[in-house]
ZAZAZA-72971 format. One record per residue: residue number from 1; x, y, z of N, C-alpha, C in turn. Coordinates in steps of 0.05 Angstrom, whole numbers, plus 5000, padded with zeros to 4 digits. Example, Ala and Ser with C-alpha at 12.3 -4.5 7.8 and 13.67 -1.06 7.14 Angstrom:
BEGIN
PT   doke   n.xx   n.yy   n.zz   ca.xx   ca.yy   ca.zz   c.xx   c.yy   c.zz
PT      1   5264   4886   5156    5246    4910    5156   5264   4934   5156
PT      2   5257   4955   5142    5273    4979    5143   5258   5001   5157
***
This chain:
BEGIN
PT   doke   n.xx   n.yy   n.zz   ca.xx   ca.yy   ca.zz   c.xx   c.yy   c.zz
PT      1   7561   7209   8360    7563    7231    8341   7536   7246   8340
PT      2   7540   7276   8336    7519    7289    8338   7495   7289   8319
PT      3   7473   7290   8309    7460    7295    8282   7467   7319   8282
PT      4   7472   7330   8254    7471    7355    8240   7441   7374   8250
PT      5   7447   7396   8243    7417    7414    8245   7401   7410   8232
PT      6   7409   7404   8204    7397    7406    8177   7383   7369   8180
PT      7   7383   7351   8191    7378    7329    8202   7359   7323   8229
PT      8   7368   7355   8247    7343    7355    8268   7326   7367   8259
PT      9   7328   7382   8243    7301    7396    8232   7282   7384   8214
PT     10   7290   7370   8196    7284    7350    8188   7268   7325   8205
PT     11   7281   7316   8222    7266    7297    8241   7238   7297   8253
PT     12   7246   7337   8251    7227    7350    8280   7200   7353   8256
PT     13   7203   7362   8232    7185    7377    8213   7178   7351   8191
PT     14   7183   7328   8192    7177    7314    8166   7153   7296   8167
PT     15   7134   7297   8191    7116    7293    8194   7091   7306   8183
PT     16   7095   7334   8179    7075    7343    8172   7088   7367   8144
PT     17   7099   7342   8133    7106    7353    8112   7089   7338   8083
PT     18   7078   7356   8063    7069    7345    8036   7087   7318   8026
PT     19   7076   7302   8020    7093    7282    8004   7126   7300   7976
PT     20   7107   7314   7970    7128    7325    7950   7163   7340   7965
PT     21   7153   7355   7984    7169    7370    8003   7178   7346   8026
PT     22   7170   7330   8021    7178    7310    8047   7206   7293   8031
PT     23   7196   7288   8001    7219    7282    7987   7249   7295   7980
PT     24   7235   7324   7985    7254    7341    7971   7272   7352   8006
PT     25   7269   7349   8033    7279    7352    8052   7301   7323   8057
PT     26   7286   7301   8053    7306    7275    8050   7331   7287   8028
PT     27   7319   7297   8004    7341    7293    7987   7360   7311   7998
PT     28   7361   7335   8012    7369    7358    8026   7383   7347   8034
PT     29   7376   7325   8055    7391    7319    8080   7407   7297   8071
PT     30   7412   7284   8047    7426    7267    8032   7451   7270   8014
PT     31   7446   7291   8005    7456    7291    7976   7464   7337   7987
PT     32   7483   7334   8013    7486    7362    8018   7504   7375   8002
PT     33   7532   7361   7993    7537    7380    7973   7535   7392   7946
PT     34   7517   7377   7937    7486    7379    7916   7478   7404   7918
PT     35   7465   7403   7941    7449    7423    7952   7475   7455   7953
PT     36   7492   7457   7962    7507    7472    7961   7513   7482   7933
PT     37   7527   7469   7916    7531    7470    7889   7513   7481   7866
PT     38   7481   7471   7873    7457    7479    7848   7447   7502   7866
PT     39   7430   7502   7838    7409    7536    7849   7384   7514   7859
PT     40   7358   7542   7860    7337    7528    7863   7329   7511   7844
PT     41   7328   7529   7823    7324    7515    7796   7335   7494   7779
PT     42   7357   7488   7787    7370    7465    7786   7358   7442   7801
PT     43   7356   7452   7824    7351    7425    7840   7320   7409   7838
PT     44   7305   7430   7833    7276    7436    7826   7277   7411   7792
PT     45   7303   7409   7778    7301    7402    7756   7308   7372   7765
PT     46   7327   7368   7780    7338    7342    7790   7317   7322   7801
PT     47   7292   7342   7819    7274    7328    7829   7254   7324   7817
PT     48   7243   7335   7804    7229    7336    7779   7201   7356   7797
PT     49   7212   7372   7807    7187    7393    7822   7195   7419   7811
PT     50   7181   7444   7830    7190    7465    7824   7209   7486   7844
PT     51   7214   7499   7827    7233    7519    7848   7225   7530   7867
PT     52   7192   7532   7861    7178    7545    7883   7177   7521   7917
PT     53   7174   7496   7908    7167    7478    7927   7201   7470   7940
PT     54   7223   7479   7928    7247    7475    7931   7248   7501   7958
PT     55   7244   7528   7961    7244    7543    7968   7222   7541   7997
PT     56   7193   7533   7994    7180    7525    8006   7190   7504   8025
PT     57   7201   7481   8017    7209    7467    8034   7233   7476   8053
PT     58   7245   7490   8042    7269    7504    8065   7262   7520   8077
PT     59   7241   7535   8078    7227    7556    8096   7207   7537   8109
PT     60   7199   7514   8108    7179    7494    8123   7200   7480   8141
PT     61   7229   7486   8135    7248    7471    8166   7254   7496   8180
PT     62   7242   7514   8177    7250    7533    8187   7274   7553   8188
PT     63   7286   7556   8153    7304    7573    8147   7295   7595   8129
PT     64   7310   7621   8122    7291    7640    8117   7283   7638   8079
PT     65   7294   7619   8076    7289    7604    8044   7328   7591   8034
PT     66   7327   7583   8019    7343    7565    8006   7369   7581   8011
PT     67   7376   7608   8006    7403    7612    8011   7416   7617   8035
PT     68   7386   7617   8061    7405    7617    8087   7397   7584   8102
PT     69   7391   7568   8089    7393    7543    8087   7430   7539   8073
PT     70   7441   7540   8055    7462    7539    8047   7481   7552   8066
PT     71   7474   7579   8071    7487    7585    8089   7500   7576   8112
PT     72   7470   7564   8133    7482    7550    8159   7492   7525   8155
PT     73   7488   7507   8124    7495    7488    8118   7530   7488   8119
PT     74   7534   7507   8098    7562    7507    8092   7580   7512   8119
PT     75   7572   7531   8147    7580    7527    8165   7587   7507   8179
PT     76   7562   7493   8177    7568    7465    8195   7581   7449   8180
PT     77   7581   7442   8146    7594    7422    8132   7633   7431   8136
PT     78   7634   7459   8150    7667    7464    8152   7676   7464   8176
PT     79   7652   7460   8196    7657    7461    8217   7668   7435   8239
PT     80   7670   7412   8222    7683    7379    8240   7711   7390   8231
PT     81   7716   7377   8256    7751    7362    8253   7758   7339   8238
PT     82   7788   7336   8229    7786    7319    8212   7781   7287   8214
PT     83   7784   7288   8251    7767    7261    8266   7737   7259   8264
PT     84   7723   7288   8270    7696    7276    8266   7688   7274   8236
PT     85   7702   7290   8212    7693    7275    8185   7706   7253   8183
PT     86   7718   7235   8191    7727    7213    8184   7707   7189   8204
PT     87   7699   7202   8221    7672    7183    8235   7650   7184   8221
PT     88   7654   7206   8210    7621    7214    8187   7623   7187   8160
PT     89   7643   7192   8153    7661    7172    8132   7651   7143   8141
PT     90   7661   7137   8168    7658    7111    8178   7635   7105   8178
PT     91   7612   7119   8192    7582    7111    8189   7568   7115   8177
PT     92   7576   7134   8150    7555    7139    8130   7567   7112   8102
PT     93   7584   7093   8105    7600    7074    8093   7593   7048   8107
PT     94   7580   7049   8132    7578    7025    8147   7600   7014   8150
PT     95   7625   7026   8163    7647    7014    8152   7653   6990   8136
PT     96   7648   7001   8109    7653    6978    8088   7666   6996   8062
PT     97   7687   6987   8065    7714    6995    8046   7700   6996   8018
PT     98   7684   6980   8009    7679    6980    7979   7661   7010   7977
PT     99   7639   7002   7993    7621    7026    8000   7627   7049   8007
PT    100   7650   7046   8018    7669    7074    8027   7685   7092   7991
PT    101   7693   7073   7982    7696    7074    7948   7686   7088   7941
PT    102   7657   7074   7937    7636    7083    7922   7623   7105   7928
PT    103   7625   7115   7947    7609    7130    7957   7636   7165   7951
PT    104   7667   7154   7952    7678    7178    7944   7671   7184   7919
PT    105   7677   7171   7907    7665    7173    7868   7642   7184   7868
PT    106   7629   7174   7880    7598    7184    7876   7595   7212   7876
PT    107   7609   7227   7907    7606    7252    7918   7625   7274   7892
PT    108   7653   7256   7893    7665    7277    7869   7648   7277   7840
PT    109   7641   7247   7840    7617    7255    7808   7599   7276   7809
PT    110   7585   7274   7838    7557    7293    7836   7571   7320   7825
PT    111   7601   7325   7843    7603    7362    7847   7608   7367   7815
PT    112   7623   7347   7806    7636    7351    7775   7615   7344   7757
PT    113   7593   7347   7763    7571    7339    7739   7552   7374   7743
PT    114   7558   7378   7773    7548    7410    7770   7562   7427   7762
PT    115   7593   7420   7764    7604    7436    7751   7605   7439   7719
PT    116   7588   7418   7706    7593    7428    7671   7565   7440   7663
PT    117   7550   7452   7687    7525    7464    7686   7537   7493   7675
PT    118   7513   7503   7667    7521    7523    7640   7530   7549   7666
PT    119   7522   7555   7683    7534    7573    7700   7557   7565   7711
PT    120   7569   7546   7721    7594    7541    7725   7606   7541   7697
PT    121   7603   7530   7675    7623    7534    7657   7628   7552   7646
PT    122   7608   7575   7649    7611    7611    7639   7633   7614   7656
PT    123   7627   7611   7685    7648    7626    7699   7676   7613   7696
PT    124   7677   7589   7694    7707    7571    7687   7716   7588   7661
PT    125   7696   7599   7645    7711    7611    7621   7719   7634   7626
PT    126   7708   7653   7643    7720    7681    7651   7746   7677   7666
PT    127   7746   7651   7685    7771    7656    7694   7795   7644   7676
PT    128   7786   7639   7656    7804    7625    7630   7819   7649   7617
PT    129   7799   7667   7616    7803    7696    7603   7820   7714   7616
PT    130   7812   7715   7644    7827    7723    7662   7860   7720   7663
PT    131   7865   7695   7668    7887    7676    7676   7901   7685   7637
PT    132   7897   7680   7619    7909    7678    7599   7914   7718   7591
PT    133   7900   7732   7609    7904    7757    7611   7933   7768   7616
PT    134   7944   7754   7641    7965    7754    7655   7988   7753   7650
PT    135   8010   7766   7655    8032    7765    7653   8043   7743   7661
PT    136   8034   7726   7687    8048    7711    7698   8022   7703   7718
PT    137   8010   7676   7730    7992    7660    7747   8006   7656   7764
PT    138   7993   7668   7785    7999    7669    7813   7983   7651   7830
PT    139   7993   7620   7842    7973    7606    7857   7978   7595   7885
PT    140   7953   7611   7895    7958    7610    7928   7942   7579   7938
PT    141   7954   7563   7955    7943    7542    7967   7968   7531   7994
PT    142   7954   7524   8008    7975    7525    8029   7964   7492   8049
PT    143   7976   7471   8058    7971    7446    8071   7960   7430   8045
PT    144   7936   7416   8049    7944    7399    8025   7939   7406   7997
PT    145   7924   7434   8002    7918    7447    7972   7940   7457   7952
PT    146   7970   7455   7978    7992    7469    7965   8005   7448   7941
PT    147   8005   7427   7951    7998    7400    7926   7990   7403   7903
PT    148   7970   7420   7911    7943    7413    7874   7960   7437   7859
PT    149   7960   7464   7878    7974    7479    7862   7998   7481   7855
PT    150   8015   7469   7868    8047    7456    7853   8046   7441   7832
PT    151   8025   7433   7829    8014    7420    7811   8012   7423   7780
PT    152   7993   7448   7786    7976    7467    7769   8008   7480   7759
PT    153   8023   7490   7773    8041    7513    7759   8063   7499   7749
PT    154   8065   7472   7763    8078    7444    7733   8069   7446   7707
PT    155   8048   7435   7706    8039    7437    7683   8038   7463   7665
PT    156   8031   7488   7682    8029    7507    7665   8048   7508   7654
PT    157   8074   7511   7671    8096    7517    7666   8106   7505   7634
PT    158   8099   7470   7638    8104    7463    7618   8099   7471   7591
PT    159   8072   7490   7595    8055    7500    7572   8070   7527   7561
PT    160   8095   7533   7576    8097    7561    7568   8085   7592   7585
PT    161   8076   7572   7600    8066    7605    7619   8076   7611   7644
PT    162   8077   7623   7654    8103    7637    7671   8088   7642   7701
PT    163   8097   7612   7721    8079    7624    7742   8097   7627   7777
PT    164   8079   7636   7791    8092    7637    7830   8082   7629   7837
PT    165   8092   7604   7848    8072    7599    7876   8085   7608   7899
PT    166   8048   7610   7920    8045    7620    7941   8036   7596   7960
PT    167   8062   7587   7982    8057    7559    7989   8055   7556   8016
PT    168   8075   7583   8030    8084    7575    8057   8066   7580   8071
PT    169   8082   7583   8100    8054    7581    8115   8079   7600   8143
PT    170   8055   7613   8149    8071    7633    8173   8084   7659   8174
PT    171   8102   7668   8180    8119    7684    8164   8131   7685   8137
PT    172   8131   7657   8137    8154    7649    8109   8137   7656   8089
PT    173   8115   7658   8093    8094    7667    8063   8104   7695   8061
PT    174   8109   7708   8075    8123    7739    8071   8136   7743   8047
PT    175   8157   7730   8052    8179    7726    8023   8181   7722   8002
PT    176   8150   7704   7996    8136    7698    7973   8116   7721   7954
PT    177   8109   7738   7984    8091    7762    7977   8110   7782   7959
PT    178   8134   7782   7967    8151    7801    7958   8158   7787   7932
PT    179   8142   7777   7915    8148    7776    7898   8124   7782   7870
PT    180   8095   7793   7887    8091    7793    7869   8090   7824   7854
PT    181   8072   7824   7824    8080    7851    7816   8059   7854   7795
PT    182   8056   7880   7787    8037    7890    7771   8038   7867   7746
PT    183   8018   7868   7730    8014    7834    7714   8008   7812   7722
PT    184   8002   7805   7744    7993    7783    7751   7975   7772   7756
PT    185   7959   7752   7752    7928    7743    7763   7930   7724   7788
PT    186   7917   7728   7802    7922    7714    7831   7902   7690   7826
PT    187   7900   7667   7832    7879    7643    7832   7889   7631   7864
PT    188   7865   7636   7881    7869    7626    7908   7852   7600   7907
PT    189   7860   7572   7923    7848    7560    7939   7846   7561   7969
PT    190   7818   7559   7987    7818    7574    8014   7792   7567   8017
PT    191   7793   7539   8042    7765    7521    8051   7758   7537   8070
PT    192   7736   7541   8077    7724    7546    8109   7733   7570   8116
PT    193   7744   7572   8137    7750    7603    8142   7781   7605   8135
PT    194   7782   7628   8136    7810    7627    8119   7833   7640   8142
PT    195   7854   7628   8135    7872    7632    8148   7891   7660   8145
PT    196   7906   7672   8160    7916    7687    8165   7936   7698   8137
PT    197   7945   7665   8133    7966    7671    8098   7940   7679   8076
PT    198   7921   7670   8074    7900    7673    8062   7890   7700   8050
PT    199   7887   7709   8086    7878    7742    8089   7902   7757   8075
PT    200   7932   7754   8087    7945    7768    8084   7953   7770   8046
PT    201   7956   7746   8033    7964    7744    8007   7930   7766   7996
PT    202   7909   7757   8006    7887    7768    7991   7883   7798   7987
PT    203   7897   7816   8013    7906    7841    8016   7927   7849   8010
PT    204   7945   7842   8000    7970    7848    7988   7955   7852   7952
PT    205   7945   7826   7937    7943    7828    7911   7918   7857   7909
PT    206   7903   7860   7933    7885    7877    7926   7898   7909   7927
PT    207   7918   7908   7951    7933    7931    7939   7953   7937   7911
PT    208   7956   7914   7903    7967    7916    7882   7947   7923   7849
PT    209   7919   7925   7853    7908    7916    7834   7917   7888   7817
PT    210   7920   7874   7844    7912    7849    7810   7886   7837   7814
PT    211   7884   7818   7788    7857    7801    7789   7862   7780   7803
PT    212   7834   7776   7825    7832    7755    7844   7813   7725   7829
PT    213   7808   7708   7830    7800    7685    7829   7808   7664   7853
PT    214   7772   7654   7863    7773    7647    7887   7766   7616   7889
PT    215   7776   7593   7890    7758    7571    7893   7754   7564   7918
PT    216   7730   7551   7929    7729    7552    7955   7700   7530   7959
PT    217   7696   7520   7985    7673    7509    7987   7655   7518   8001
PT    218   7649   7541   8006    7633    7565    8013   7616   7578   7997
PT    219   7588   7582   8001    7574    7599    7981   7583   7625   7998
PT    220   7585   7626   8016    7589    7653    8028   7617   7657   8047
PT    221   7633   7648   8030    7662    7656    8042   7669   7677   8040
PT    222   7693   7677   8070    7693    7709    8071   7714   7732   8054
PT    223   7724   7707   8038    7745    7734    8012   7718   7725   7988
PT    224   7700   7725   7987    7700    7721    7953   7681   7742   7948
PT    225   7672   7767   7961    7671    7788    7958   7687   7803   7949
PT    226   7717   7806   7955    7733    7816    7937   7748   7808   7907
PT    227   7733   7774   7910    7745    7769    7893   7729   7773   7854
PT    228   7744   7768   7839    7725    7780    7817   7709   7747   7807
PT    229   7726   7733   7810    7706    7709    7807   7714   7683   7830
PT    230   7683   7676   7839    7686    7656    7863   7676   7629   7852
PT    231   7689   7600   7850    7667    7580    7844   7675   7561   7871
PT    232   7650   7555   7872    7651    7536    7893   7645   7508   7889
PT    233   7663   7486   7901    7675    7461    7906   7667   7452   7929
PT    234   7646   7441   7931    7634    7427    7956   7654   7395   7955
PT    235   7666   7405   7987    7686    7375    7989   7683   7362   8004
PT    236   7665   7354   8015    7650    7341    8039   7635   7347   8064
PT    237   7658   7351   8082    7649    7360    8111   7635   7348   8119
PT    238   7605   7356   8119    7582    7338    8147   7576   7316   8128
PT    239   7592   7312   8105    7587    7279    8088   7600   7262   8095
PT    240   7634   7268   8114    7652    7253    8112   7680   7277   8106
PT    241   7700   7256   8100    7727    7264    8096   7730   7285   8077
PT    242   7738   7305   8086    7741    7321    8059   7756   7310   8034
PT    243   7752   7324   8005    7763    7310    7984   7775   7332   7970
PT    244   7789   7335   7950    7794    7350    7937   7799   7342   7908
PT    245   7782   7314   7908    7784    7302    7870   7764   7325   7854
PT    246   7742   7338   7862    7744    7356    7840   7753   7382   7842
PT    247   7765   7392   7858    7783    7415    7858   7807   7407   7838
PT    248   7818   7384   7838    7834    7369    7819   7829   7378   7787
PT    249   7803   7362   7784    7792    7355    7757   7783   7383   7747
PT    250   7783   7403   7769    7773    7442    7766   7805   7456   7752
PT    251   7825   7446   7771    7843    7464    7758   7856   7448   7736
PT    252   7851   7416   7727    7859    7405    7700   7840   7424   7679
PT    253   7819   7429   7688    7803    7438    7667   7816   7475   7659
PT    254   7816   7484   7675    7833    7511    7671   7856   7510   7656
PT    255   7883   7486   7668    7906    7488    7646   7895   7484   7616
PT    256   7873   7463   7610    7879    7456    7586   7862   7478   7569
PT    257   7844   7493   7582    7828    7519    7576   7846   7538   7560
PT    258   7862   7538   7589    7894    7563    7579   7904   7547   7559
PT    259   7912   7522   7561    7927    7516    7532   7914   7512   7500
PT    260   7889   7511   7500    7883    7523    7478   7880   7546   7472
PT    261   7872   7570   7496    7872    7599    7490   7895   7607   7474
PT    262   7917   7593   7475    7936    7609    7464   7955   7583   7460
PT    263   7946   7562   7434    7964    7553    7423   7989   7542   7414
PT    264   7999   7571   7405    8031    7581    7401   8049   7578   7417
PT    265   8033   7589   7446    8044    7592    7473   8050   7557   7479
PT    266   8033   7545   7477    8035    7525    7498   8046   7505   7466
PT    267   8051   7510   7445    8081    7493    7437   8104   7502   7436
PT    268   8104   7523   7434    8136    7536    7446   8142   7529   7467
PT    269   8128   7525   7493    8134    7516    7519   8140   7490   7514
PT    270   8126   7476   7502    8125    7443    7495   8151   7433   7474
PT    271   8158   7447   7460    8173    7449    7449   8202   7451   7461
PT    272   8202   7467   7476    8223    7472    7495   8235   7457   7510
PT    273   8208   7440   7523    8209    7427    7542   8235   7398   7529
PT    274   8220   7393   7513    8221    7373    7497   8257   7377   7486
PT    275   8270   7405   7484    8295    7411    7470   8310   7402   7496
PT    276   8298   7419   7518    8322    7401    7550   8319   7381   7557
PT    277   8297   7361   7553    8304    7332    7548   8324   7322   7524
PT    278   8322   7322   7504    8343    7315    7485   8365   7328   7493
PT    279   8368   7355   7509    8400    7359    7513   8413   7343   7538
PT    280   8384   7330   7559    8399    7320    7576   8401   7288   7572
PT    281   8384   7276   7556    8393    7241    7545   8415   7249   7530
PT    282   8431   7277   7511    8450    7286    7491   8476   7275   7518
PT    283   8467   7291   7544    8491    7288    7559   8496   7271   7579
PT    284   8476   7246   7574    8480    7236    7598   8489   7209   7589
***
């Protein structure tokens, strides 16, 4: 297996690095979707240095400072197959199943502990605002993301809110497109580069004017320019197996957002729910 870049550079440069910056390149090369997820200033807080020496040290491996460090990072962390993250898995675990455990918990803890950082939770609230805006939640995910969001529009559903999913894959996503319509808020999931259903659903809602919302594990993916709000979900890659436990624990946090936004809504739904069970134990 290859070392990473972000690991040869490291190798090549940690010799004649300050003790402080020598720590803060280990932690780099350790703890990458950390690094993806915080700012400078965040991480500067984690290590107990400063933002300045956070910045310094990524221009001392030779990147043009911290965000094109992220940059080539997030490339290479999307760039294995799902054999070489699962060798990454194998030898960053020593193949040992317990360690292998521990080490997923660990990775979904870190992302979900940056996510209740006061900048991720502003933005989880706009897209709260957003989504409860809507006529009707529109959620695109397609292979195993189409899961989380069949998911997501279960639940909503149950809550009383009125949603489409966008699931297929190929042509057949066509048929799905034709359904959507003025009122809607679009909420995409879309890792790495994005696929063709991706592009095509993301240009359809933009001719339509609706509101986009993007989750993704990219600081610099290539829809979240159009989109009105992007958060990013670092899910492994050059750590190992990709994950999607806090993309999970991201869109639990949204339904139950929306279900207090609006109350009423989500016991009338509940309510309801609750009337076609008693009519179907009534008839069965």
């Amino acid at each position: 297996m290859q070392d990473s870049d972000l690991s040869q550079r490291i190798r090549n440069q940690i010799g004649g690095l300050p003790p402080t910056m020598r720590r803060v390149a280990q932690y780099m090369d350790r703890n990458r979707p950390e690094v993806l997820a915080m700012s400078a200033a965040e991480l500067a807080a984690a290590l107990e240095t400063s933002d300045a020496t956070i910045i310094r040290t990524a221009k001392a491996l030779g990147y043009d400072g911290l965000s094109d460090l992220k940059r080539l990072l997030t490339r290479e962390m999307s760039a294995g197959t799902p054999v070489e993250n699962f060798r990454r898995t194998v030898s960053a675990s020593h193949a040992d199943q317990r360690r292998a455990a521990l080490r997923s918990l660990q990775m979904t803890g870190d992302v979900l502990t940056n996510l209740r950082g006061e900048e991720n939770l502003a933005q989880l609230d706009r897209m709260i605002s957003l989504l409860d805006q809507a006529q009707r939640i529109v959620l695109f995910g397609i292979g195993p993301t189409a899961f989380l969001t069949g998911y997501a529009a279960h639940q909503l559903a149950r809550n009383g809110r009125e949603t489409l999913l966008l699931n297929r894959t190929g042509r057949d996503l066509a048929d799905q497109l034709l359904g959507l319509r003025a009122g809607d808020a679009l909420l995409m999931i879309s890792y790495s580069q994005p696929y063709a259903e991706a592009l095509a659903t993301m240009e359809e809602a933009l001719m339509q004017a609706l509101p986009i919302m993007l989750i993704t594990n990219r600081t610099e993916h290539q829809l979240s320019a159009k989109a009105m709000e992007t958060l990013v979900l670092p899910r492994g890659g050059a750590q190992g197996t990709a994950q999607n436990g806090a993309t999970f624990a991201c869109l639990e946090a949204l339904i139950i957002g929306l279900s207090i936004r609006d109350p009423d809504q989500t016991h009338q739904g509940l309510n309801r729910l609750e009337q076609l069970r008693a009519s179907i134990d009534r008839l069965g």
